[in-house]
N, C-alpha and C positions, 0 to 999 in steps of 0.2 A: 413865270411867277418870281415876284423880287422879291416878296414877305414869304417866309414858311411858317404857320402857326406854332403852337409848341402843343406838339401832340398830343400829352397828357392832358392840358388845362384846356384845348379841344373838346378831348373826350369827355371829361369831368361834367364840361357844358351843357353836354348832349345827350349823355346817360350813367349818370352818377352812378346811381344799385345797381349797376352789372360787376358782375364778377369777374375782374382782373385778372388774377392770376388763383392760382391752386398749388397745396403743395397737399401730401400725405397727411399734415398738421394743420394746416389751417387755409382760409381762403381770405381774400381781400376784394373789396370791389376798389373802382376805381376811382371812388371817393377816398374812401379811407387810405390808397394808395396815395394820393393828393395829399391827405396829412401829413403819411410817414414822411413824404418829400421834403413840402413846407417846412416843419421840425429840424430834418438833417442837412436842410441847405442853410438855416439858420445857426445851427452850432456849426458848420463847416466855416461859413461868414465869421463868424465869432473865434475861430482857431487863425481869420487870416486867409482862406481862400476866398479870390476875386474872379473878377470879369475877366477870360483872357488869361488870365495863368493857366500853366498845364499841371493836371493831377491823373496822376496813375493807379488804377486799379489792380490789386492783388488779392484777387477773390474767388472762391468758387461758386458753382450757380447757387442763387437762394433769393427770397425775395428781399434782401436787405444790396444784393447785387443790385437787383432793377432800383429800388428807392435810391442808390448812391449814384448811379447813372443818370438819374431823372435831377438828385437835387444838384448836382454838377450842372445841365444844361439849365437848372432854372436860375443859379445863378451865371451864367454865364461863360463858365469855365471850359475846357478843353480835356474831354477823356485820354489818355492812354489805357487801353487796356492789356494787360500781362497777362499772358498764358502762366499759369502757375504751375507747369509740366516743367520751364524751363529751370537750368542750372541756376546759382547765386550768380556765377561769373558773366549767364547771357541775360538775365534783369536788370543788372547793376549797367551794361551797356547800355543796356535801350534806355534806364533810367537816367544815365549823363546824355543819351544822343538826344533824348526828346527835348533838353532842358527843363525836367518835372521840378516842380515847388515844392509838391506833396504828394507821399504816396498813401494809398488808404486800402489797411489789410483786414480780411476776419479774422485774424488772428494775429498775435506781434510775431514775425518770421525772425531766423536767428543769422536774417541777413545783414551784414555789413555795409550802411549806404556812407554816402558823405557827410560830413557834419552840414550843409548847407538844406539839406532835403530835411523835411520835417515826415515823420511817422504817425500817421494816427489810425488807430486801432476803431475801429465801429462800433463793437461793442460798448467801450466806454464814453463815445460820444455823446451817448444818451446821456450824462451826467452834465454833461455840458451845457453852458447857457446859451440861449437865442438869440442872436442879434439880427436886429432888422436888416434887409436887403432888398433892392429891387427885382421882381420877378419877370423873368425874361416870356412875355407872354408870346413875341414874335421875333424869328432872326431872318440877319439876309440872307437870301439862297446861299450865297458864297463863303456863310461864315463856318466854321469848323468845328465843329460836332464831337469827332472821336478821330483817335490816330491808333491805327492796328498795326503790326510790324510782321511782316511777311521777309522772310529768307532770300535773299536776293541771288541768283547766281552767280555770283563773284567771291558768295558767302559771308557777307557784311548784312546782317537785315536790313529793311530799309520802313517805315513808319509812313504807311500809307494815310493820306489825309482824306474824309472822308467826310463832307459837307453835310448840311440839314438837308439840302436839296438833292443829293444823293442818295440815304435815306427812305426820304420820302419817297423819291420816283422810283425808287425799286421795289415799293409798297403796294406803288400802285401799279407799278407792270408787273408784277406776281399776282393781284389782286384780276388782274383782265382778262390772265391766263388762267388761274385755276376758277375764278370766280368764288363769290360767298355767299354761306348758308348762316342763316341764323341760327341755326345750331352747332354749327361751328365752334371748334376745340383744341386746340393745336399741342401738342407733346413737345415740350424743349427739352434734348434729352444730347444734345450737342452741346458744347462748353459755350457761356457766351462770352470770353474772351475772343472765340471767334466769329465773324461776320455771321456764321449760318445761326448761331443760336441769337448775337443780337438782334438781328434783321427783326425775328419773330416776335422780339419784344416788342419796336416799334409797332408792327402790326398789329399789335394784341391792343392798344392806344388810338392809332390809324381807324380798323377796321372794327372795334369795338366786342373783340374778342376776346372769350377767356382762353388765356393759355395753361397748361399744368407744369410746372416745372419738377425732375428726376434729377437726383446727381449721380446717377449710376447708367449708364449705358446696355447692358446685358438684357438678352431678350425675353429674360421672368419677369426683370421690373418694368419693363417696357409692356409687355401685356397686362401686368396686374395693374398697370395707370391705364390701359386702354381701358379696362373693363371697368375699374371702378371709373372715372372720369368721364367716362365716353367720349374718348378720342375720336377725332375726325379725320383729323393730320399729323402727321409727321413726317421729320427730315432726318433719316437714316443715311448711313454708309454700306456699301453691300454686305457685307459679314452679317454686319446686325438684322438687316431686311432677312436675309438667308437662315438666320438662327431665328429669327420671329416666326418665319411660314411652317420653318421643319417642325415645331413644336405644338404647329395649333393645324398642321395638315388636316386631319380629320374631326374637325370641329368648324365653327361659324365666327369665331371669337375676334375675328378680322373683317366683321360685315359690316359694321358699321365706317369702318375705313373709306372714305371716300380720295384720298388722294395721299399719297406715300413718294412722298418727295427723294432721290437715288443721288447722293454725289460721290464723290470720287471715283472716277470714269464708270466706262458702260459695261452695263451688267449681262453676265451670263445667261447665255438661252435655258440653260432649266430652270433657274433662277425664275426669268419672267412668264416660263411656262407653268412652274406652280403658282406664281401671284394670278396669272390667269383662271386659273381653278377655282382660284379661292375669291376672284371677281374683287381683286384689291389691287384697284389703278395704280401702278406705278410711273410715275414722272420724272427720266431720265433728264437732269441739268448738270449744266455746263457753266460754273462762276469763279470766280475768287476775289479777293480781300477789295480788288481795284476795283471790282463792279460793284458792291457791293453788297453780293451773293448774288440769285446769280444771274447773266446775261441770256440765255438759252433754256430753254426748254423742251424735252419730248411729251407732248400729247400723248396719252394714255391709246387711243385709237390707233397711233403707228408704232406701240410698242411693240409687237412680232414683225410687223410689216419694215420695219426700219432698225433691226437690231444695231444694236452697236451705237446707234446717234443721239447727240446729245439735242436735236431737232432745232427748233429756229430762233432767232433773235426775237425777245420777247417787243411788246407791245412797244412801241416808243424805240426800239433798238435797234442797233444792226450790225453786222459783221461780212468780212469781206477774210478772201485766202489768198495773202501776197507772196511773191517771190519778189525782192529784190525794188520793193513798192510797183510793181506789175500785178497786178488785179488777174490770178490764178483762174484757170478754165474748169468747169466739175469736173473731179474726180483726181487733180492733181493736188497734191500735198504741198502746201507753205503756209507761211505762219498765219496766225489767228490774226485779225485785227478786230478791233469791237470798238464802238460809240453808241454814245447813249445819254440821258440827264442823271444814270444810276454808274456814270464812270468818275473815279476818281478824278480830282483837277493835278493830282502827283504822288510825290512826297515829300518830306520835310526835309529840308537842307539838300532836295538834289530837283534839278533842272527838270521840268515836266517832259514827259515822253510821248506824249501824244503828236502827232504830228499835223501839219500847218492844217487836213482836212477835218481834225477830230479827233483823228481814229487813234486808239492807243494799241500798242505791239506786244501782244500778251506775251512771246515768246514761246506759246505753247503751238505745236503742229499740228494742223488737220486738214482737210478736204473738205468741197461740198458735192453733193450727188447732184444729179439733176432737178432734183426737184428742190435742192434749195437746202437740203436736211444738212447740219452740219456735223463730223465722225472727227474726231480728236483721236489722233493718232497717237501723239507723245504730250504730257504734262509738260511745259517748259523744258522740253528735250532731255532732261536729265533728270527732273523729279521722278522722288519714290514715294508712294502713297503706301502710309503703313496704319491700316486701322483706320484711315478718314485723316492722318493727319499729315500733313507736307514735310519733305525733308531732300534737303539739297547735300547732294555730293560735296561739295565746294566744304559746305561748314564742316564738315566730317574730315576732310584733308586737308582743313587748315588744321587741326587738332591735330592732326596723325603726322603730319610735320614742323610743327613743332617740337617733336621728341627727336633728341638732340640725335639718339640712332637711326630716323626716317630719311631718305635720301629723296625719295617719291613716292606716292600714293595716291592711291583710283580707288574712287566707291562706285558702285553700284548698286541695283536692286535685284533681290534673288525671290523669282515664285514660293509665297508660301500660303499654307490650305490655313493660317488661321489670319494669318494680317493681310494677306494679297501681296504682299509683299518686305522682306527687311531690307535692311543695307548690310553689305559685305567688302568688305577691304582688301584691296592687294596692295602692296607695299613692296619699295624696294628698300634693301638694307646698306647702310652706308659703310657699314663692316664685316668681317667674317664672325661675328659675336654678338648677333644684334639679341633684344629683346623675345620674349617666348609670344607668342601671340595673344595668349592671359594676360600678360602682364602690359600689353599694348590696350588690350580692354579695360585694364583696371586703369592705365592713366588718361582713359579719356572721359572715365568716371571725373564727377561734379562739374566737369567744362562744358557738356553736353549736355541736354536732355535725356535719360534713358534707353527713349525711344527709337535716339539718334545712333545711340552707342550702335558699331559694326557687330552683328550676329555670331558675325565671324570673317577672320582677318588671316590672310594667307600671302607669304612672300615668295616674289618672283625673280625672276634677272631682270626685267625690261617690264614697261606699262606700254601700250600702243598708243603709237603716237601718230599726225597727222606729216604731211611736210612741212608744212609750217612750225612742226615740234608740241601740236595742242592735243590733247590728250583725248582718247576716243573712248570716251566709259564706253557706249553700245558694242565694242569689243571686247569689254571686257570677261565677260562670262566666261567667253570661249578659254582665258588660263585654267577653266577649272578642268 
């Protein structure tokens, strides 16, 4: 396919009065969604945004989110979208590395950009006049959609490009795999700055589904939108899945659940042994920002029979376990490799990684069993998943070394019962007078995201090292 339709004016086409989206406040179908767009891509036009220029969003979920994403692709333009979790100092990077025009907030932020970046605030856009533009009713598979920035392990992010045709075919191989009901209802309860919560917008457009949209994560609001909405779907983290079941164990309030989407890795056996109880399919996947969520899926039917796996390359996909580009035997560990029409073609300003067959080198480790099922051993070898969100050592210890007392530092991720996991720091000191460990927290305050900041940070004589002198975090526990 060398035309990709544009989703929305698809759908528009085809079933105007359905209901789009949902929020606690009000609903929209996706007609009246089609306005709001028309409208905001015309004052957007009218401020100066084009075809091809890059604009970055700084927004939390809401449905003025999806209208700004939607009147961007209809005129032509190119999303960044920003996690608004991160610091001033990691926006404003990704703001110069993207080359953004324009950035557009729910609110005016008390961020410092360049004079050359223009600010426009959403709210007050609506005062704004309309100026005609062409509507982008169809693009080429290969043109660029949305750019997400994902933590690179070198600790530099890197601005994943993420095509229409990417997109789409991830819409449609999640579509193959879970299959669709007309009554059908999907819970966005994931940030759509990232992959897992935009994905489900396009499908909400796609598949002609209404989605509800929460900006709150925690498992009351997450059942009180099940119950009132009637939820069908959702794509949780396991904490959240785990505080949803504990609270409604001896009730029904999860019956109509037909499909409970599980990421960041594989979920504990009580865990799916009460979702089994409560006869609320769990779909263990396996994706990130490059697939375009996700690559892999566990079928509900080998949820006990296959613990641990994140199950097969979806419809249209595939994946292989290499060592050393040698095509790995079941049951031996090396890296992930995936292709797909739902993989990324890169990222911006750095060389494609995919290699001469397709296949792109996720960097994450796993095995396949004999039957094919695939078990993710390590996240990109070093990633720490805290709460559903990514975080790389690397960016943690370029901060921590930069303090003019830090001679070396190793993060780590340390087991805990409420995130699954935080980061924790060892450091070596460059003097006999170094810094208190508080005060090593506080200076990594505003460089960081919160999330990022070390739990806790402990100095040693020595970090373990490789022969080559490369730094072995999976040893590092053991200083404690």
């Amino acid at each position: 396919m060398n035309q990709i339709p544009n989703f929305l004016i698809e759908r528009v086409r085809l079933t105007p009065n359905r209901i789009a989206i949902s929020t606690d406040e009000e609903e929209v179908t996706f007609h009246e969604l089609n306005e709001k767009v028309i409208k905001l891509a015309g004052r957007l036009h009218n401020c100066g945004v084009e075809k091809g220029q890059h604009v970055a969003i700084l927004m939390k979920n809401s449905i003025e989110f999806i209208v700004t994403v939607y009147a961007l692709h209809y005129i032509g333009a190119i999303s960044i979208l920003l996690n608004i979790r991160l610091s001033d100092e990691e926006i404003n990077y990704q703001l110069l590395n993207s080359d953004t025009n324009f950035l557009i907030v729910d609110k005016q932020p008390n961020l410092k950009v360049t004079n050359e970046l223009k600010v426009l605030e959403i709210n007050k856009l609506h005062s704004n006049e309309y100026k005609e533009f062409n509507i982008q009713e169809t693009f080429e598979s290969t043109d660029i959609a949305t750019m997400m920035y994902t933590s690179g392990t070198t600790g530099s992010p890197k601005a994943v490009l993420q095509t229409y045709s990417n997109h789409w075919n991830s819409a449609i191989a999640s579509v193959l795999n879970l299959g669709l009901d007309q009554q059908d209802v999907w819970l966005v309860c994931l940030p759509m700055f990232h992959v897992g919560g935009l994905s489900t917008v396009y499908k909400s457009a796609i598949y002609g589904m209404k989605i509800v949209l929460t900006d709150k994560t925690d498992a009351k609001t997450i059942l009180r939108s099940i119950k009132k909405h009637q939820i069908t779907i959702l794509s949780v983290v396991t904490k959240v899945l785990n505080d949803l079941i504990s609270i409604t164990e001896e009730t029904n309030e999860l019956s109509k659940i037909r499909a409970a989407l599980l990421g960041g890795g594989p979920a504990p056996l009580p865990l799916l042994q009460k979702a089994q109880l409560l006869n609320v399919p769990v779909y263990q996947t396996y994706g990130m920002t490059e697939t375009c969520s996700q690559i892999a899926t566990l079928s509900p039917e080998f949820m006990l029979s296959k613990i641990g796996s994140a199950g097969k390359a979806l419809f249209g996909c595939s994946l292989e376990i290499r060592d050393n580009q040698t095509k790995c035997l079941p049951g031996v560990v090396g890296e992930i490799v995936v292709k797909g029409p739902n993989v990324s073609k890169g990222y911006y300003k750095i060389e494609h990684e995919s290699d001469s067959t397709g296949y792109f080198y996720t960097g994450d480790l796993g095995y396949v069993d004999e039957d094919d099922f695939l078990f993710v051993v390590d996240r990109r070898s070093d990633l720490i998943i805290s709460g559903g969100e990514n975080i790389y050592p690397a960016e943690i210890e370029s901060v921590l070394l930069s303090h003019p007392a830090i001679k070396e530092a190793g993060v780590t991720g340390k087991k805990d019962n409420t995130w699954g996991k935080v980061p924790i720091a060892f450091v070596v000191a460059e003097s006999n007078n170094p810094p208190s460990p508080i005060e090593l927290i506080e200076f990594c305050k505003g460089k960081i995201a919160g999330y990022k900041i070390p739990k806790e940070i402990r100095y040693v004589q020595s970090l373990p090292r490789n022969a080559t002198n490369k730094l072995v975090r999976r040893e590092l526990l053991k200083l404690l």
